[in-house]
PAZAPA-4460 file (N, C-alpha, C; in steps of 0.05 Angstrom, whole numbers, plus 32768, in hexadecimal, padded with zeros to 4 digits):
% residues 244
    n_x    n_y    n_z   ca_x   ca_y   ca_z    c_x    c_y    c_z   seq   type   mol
   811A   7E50   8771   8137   7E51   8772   8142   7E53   8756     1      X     A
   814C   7E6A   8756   8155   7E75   8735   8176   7E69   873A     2      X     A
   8178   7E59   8727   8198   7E58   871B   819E   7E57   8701     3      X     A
   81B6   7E67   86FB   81C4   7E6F   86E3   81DC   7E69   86E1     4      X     A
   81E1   7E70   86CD   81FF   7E57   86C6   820D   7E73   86AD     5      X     A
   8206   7E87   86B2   820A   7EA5   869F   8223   7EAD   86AB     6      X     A
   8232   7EAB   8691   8258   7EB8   86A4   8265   7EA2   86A9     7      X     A
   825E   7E89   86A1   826E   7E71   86B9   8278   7E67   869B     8      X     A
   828E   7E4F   869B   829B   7E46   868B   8299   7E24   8693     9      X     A
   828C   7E15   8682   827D   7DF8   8681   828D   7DE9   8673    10      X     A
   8299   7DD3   867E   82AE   7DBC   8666   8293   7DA9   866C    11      X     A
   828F   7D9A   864C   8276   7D86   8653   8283   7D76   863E    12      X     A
   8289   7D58   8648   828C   7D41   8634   826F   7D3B   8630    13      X     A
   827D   7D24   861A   8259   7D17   8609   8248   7D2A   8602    14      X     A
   825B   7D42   85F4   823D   7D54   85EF   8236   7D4F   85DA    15      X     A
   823A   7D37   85CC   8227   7D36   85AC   8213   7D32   85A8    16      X     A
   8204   7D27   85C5   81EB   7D18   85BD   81E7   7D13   85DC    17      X     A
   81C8   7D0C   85DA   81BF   7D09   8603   81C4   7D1E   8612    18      X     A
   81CA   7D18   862E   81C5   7D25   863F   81DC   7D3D   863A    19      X     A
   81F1   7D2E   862F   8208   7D4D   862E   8201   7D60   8617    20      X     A
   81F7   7D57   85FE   81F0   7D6A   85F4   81D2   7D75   85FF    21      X     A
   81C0   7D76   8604   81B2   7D80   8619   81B7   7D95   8627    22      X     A
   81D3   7D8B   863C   81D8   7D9E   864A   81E1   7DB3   863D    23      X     A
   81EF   7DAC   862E   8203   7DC1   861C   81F4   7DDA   860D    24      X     A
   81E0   7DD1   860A   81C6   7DE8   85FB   81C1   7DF5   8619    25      X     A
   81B8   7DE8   862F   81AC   7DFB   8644   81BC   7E09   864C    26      X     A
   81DA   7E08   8649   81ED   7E17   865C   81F2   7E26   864A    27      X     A
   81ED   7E25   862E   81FA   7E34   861E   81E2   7E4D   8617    28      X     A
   81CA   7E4C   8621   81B3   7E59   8614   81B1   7E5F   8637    29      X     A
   81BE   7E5D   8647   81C3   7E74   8664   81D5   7E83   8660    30      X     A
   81E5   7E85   8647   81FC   7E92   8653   8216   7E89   8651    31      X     A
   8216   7E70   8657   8232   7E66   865E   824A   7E5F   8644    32      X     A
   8264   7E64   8651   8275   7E5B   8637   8277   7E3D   863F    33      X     A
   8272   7E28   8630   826B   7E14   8630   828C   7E01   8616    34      X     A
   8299   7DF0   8625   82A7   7DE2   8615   8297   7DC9   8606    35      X     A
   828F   7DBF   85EF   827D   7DB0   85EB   8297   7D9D   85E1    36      X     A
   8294   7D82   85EF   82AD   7D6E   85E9   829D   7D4C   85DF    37      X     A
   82AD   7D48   85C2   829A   7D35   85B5   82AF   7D2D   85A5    38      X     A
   82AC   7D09   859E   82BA   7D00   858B   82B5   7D03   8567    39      X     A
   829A   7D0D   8570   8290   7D05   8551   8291   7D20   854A    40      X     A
   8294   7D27   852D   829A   7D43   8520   8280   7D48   851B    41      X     A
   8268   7D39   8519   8251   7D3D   8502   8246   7D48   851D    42      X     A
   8240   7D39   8532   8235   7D45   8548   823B   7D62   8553    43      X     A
   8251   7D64   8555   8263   7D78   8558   8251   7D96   8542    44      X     A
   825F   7D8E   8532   8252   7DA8   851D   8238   7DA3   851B    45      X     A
   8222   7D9F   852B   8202   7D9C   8525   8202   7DB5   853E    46      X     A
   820F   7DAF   8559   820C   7DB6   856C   8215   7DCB   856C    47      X     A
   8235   7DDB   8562   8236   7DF0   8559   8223   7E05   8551    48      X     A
   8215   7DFD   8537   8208   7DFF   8522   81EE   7E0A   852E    49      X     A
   81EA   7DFE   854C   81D4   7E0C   8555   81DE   7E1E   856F    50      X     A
   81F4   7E1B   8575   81F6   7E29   8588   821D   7E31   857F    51      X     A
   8217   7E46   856D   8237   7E5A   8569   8247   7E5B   857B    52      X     A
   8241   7E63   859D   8249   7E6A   85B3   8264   7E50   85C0    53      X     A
   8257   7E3E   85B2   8265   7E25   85C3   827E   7E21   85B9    54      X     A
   828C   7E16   85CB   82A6   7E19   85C4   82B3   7DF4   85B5    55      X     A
   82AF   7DE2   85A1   82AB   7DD5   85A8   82C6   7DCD   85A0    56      X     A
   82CF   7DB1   85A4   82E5   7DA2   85B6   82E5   7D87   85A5    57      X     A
   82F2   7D7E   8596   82EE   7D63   8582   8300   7D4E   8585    58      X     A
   8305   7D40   8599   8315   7D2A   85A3   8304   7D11   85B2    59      X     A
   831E   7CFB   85A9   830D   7CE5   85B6   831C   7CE1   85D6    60      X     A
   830C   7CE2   85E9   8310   7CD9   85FC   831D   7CC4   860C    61      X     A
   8312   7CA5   85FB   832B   7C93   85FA   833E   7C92   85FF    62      X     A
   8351   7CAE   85E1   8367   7CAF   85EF   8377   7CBE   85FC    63      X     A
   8389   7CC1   860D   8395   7CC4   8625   839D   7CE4   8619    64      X     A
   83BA   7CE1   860A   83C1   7CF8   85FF   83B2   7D07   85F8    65      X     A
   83A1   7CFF   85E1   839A   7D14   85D1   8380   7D24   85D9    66      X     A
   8378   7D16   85F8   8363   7D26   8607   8376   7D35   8616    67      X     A
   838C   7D3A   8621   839F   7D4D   862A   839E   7D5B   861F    68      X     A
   83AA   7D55   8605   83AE   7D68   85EC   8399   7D85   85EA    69      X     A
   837E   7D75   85E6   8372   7D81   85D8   8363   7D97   8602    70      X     A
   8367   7D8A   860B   8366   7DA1   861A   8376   7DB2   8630    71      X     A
   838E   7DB1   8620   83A0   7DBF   8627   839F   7DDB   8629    72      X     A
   838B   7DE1   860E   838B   7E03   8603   8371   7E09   8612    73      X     A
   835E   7DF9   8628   834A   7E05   8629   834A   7E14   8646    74      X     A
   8343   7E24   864D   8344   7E31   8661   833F   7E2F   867C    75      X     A
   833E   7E2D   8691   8333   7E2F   86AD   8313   7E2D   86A7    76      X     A
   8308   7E18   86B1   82E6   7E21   86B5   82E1   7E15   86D1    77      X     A
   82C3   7E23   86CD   82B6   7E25   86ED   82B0   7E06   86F7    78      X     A
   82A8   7DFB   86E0   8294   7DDA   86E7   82A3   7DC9   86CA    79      X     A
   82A4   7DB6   86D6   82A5   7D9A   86C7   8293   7D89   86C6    80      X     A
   828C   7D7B   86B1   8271   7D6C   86AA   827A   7D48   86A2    81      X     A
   8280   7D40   86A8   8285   7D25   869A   8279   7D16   8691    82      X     A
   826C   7D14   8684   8253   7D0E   8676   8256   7CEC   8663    83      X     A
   826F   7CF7   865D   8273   7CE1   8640   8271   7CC4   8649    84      X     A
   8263   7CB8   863D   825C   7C92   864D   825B   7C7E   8639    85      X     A
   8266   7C6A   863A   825A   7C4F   8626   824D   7C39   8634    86      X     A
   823F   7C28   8628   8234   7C10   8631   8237   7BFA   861A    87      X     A
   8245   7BE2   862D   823D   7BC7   860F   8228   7BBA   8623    88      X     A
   821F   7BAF   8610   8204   7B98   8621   8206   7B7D   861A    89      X     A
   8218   7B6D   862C   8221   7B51   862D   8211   7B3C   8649    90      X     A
   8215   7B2D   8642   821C   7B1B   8653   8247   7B19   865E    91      X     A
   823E   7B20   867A   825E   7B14   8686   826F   7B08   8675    92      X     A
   8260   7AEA   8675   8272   7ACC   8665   8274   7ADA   8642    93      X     A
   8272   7AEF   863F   826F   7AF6   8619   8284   7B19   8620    94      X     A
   8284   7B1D   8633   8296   7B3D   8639   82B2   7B39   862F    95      X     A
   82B9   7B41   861E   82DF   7B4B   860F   82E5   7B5A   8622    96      X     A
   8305   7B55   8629   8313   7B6F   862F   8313   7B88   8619    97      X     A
   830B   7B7D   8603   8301   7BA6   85FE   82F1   7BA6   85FD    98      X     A
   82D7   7B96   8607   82BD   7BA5   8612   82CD   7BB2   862D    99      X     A
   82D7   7BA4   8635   82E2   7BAD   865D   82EE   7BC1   864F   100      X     A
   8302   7BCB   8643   8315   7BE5   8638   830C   7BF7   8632   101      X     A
   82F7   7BF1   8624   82E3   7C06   8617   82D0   7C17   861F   102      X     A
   82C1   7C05   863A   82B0   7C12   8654   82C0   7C22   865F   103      X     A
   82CD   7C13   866E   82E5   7C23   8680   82F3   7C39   867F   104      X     A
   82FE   7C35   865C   830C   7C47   8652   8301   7C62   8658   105      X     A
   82EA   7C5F   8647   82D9   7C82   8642   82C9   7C81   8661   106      X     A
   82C2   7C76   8664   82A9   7C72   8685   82BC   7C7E   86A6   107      X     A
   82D5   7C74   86A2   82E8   7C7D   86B6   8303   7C8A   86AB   108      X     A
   8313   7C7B   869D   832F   7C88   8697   832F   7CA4   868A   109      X     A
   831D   7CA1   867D   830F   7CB9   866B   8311   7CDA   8680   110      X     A
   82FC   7CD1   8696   82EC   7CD9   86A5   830C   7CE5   86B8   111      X     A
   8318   7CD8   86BF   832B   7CDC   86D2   833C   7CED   86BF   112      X     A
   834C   7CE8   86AF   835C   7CF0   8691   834E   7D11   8696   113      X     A
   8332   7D1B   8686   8327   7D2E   868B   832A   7D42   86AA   114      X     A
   8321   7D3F   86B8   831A   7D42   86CD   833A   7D4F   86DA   115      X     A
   8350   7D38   86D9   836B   7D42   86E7   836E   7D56   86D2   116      X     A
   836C   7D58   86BA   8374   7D7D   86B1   836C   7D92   86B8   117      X     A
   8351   7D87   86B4   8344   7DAA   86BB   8340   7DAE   86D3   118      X     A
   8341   7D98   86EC   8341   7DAB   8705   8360   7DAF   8713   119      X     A
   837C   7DAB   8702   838E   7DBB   8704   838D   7DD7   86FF   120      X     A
   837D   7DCE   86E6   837E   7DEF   86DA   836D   7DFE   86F4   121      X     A
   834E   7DFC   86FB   8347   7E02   8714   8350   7E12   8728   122      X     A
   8364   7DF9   8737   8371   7DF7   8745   8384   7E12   8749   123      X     A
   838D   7E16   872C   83A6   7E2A   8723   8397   7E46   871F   124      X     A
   838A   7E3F   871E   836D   7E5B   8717   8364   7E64   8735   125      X     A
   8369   7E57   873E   834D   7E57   8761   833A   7E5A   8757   126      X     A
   832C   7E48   8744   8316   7E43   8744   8306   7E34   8753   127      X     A
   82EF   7E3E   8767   82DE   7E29   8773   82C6   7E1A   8767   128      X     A
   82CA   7E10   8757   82BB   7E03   8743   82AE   7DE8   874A   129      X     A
   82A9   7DD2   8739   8296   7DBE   873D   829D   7DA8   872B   130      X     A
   829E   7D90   872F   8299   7D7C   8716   8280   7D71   871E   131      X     A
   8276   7D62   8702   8262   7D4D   870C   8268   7D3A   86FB   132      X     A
   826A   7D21   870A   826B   7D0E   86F4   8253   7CFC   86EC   133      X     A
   8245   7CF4   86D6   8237   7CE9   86DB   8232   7CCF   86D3   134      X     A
   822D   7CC6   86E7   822C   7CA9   86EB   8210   7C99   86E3   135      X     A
   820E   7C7E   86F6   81F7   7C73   86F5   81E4   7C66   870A   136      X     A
   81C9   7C61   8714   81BE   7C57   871F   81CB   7C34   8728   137      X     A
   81D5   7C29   870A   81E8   7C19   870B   8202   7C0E   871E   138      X     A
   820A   7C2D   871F   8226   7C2C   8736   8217   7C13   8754   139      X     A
   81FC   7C1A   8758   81F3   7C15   876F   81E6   7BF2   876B   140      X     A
   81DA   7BF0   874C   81C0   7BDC   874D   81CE   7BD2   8733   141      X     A
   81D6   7BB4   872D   81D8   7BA7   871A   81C6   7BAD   8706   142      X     A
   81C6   7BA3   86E4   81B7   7BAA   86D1   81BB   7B85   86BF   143      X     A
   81AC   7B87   86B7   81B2   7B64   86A6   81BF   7B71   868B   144      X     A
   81DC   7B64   868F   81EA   7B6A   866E   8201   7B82   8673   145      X     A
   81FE   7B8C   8691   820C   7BAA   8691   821F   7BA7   86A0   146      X     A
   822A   7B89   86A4   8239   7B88   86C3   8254   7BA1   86C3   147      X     A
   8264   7B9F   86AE   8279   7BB0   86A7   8268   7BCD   86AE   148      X     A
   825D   7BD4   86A5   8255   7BEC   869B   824A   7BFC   86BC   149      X     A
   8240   7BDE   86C8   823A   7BE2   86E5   824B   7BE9   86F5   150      X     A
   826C   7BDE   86F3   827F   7BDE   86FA   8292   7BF6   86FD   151      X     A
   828D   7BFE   86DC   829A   7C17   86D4   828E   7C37   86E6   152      X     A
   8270   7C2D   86E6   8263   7C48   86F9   825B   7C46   8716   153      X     A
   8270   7C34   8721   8279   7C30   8736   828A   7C39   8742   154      X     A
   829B   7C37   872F   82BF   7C43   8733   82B4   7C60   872E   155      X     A
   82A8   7C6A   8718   82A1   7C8D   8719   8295   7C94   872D   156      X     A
   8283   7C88   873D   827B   7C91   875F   828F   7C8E   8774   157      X     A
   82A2   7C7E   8771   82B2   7C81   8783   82CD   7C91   877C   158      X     A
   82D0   7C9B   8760   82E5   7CA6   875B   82DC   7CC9   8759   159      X     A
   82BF   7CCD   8764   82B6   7CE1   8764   82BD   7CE2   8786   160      X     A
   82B7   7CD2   8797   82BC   7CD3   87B3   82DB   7CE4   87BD   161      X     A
   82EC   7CCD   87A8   8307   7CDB   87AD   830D   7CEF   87A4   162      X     A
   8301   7D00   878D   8306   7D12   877E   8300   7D25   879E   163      X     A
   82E4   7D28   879E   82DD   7D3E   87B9   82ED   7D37   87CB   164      X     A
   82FD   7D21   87D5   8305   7D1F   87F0   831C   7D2E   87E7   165      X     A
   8329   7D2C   87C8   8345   7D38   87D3   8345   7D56   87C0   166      X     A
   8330   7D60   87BF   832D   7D77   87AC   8322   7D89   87C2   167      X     A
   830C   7D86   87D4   8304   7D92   87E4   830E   7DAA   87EE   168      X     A
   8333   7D9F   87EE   833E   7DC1   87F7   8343   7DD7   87E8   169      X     A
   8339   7DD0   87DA   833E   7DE0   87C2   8319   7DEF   87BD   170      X     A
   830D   7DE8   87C4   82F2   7DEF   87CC   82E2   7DE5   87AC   171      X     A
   82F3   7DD3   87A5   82DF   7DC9   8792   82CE   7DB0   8796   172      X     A
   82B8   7DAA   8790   82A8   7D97   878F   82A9   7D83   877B   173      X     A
   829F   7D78   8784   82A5   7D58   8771   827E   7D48   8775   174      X     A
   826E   7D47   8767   825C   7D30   8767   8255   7D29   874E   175      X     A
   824B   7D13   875B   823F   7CFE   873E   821B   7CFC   8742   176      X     A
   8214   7D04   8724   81EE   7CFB   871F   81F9   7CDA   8712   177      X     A
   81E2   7CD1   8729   81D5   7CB1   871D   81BC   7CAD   8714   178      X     A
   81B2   7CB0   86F7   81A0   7CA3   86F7   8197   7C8C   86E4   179      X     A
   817D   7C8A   86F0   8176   7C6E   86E3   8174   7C6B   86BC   180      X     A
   816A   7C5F   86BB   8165   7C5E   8694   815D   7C79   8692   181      X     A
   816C   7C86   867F   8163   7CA4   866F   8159   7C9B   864D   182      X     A
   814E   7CAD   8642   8141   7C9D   862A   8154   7CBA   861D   183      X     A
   816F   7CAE   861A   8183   7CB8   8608   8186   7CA6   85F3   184      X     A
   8196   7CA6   85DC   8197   7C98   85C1   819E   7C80   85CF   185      X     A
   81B1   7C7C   85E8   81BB   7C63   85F2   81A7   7C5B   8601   186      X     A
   8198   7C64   8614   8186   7C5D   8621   8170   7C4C   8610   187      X     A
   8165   7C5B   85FE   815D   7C4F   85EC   8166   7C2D   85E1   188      X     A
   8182   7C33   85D5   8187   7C1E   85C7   818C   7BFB   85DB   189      X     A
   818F   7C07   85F3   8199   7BEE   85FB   8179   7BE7   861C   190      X     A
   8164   7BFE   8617   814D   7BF5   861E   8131   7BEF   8617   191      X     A
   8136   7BF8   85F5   8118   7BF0   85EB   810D   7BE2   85EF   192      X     A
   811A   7BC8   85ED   8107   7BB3   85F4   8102   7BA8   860A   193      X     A
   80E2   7BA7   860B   80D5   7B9F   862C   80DB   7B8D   863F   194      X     A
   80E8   7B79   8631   80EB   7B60   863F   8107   7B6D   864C   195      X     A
   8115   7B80   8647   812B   7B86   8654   8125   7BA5   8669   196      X     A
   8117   7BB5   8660   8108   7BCA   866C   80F2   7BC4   868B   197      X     A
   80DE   7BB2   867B   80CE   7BB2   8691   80DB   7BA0   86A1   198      X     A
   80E5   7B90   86B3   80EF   7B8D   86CB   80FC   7B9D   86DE   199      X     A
   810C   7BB0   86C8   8120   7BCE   86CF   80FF   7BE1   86DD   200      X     A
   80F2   7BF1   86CC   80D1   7BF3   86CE   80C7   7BF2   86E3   201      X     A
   80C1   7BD7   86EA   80B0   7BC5   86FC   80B5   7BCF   871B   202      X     A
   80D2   7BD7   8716   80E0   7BDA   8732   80E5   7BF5   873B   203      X     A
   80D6   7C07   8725   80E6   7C2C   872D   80C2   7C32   8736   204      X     A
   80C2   7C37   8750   80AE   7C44   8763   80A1   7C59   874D   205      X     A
   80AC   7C6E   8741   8099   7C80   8736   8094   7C73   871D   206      X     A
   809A   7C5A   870E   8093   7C53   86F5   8098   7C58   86E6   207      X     A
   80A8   7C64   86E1   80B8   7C6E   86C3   80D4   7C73   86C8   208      X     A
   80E5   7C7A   86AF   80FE   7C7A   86AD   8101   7C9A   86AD   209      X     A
   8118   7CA2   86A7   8125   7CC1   86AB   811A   7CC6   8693   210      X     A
   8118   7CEB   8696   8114   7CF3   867C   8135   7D08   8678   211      X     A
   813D   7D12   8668   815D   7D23   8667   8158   7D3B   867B   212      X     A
   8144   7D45   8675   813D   7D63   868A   8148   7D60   86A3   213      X     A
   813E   7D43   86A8   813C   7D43   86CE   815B   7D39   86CA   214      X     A
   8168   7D29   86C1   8183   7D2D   86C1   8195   7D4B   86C2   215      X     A
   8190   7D58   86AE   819B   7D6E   86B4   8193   7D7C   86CA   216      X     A
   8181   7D7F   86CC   816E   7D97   86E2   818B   7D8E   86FF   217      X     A
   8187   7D6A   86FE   8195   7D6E   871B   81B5   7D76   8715   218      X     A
   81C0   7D73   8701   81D3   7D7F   86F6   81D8   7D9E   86FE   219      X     A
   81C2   7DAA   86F2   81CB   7DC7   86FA   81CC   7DD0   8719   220      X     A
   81BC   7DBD   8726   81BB   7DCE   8741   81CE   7DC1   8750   221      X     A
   81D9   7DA6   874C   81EA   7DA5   8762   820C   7DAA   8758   222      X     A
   8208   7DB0   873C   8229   7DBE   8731   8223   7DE3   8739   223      X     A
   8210   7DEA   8742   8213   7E0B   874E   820E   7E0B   8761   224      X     A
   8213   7E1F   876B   8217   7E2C   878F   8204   7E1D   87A0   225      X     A
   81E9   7E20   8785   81D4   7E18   879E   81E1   7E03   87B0   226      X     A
   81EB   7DF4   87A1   81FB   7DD6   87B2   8217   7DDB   87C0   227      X     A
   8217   7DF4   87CE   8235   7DF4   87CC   8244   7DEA   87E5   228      X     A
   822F   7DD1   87F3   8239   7DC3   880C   8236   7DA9   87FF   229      X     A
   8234   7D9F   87E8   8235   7D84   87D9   8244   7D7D   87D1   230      X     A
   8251   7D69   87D5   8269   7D67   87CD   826D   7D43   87D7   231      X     A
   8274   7D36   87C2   827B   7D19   87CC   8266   7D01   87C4   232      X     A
   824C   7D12   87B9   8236   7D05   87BC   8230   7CFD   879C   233      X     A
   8225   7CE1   879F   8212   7CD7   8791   81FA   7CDA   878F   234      X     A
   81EE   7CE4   8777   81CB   7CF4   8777   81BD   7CE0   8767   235      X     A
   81AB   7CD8   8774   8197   7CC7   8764   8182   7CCB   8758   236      X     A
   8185   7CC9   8742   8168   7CD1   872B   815D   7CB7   8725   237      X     A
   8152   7CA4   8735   814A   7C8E   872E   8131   7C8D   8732   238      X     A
   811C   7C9F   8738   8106   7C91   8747   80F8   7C7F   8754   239      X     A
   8111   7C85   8765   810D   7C6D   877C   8110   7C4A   877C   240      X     A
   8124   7C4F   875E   8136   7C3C   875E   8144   7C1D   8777   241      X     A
   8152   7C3D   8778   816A   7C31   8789   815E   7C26   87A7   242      X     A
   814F   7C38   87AC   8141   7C34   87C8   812D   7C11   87CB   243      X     A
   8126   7C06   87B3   8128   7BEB   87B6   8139   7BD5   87BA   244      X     A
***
């Protein structure tokens, strides 16, 4: 099953680093005009720097306006990617309301903020296009230290539900990838150590955590046609995670 993403027009948050910049090279080395959207400038011009083609996009998501702002001038595209995520790693009894502001903020408000622009624009286009948002294995299965963060990709599975339920007539799709630990810079930082890993570990049927590939891979196929009766769904990249 050959799919291509050549001719199509890609908005991808969090492309500085992990899974969005990842994607951002694969879509951009098929073909695709690719919006690459990132807070950091250094990231930004690395990613350029290897890929001319990209169109890239330098705002913080946070805030409200100046993510309007800044994609006001960008055009109709085919797929939306929502990629961009934070995590603090607390205990409950130790969580700030700007830990809670700060998850939320970029993890959902962010997510929603994005999302209601460009599928007006869509919309105004007849474009039958796609979002994916991506979420977490989390939304489903508590994490020690992540309750917020658990919370936050909760609300993105269910704010992906309503997205498809009320976008549907418009023949656009709406789903969210969940998966388990990816060994991204964050994945990394907040699972190195065993005593917090192996219990997580202990419990995923195939034994190991995600690698970025298999994140994207399910990325590409269920944001194109191949998928083009998907819609509403949560995809699990956990290895057999959740099913415990």
């Amino acid at each position: 099953m050959e799919i291509s993403y050549k001719g199509k027009k890609v908005l991808v948050t969090g492309a500085g680093r992990g899974i969005g910049r990842d994607l951002v090279v694969t879509l951009a080395k098929q073909g695709a005009t690719v919006y690459a959207l990132t807070k950091t400038a250094e990231l930004l011009q690395q990613l350029q720097k290897e890929l001319p083609s990209i169109r890239p996009v330098l705002v913080d998501l946070t805030n409200w306006e100046e993510t309007k702002a800044a994609l006001e001038n960008i055009e109709a595209v085919d797929h939306v990617v929502n990629n961009a995520g934070v995590a603090v790693s607390k205990p409950l009894l130790e969580t700030t309301g700007d830990d809670f502001d700060w998850i939320f903020g970029v993890n959902v408000k962010a997510l929603l903020n994005v999302t209601q622009v460009m599928v007006k624009k869509m919309i105004a286009a007849g474009i039958q296009g796609s979002v994916i948002n991506v979420s977490s294995v989390s939304a489903q299965k508590t994490a020690p230290g992540l309750s917020v963060y658990c919370a936050s990709k909760a609300a993105v599975d269910m704010l992906t539900k309503s997205m498809a339920n009320e976008w549907g007539q418009h023949k656009i799709r709406v789903n969210s990838v969940n998966p388990t630990i990816v060994w991204t810079d964050m994945g990394k930082q907040l699972w190195t150590d065993p005593a917090k890993s192996e219990p997580i570990l202990s419990r995923i049927p195939l034994g190991r955590f995600a690698n970025i590939d298999e994140v994207i891979n399910a990325i590409l196929f269920i944001m194109s046609d191949k998928a083009s009766m998907t819609t509403g769904e949560t995809f699990l990249i956990d290895g057999g995670y959740a099913a415990r």
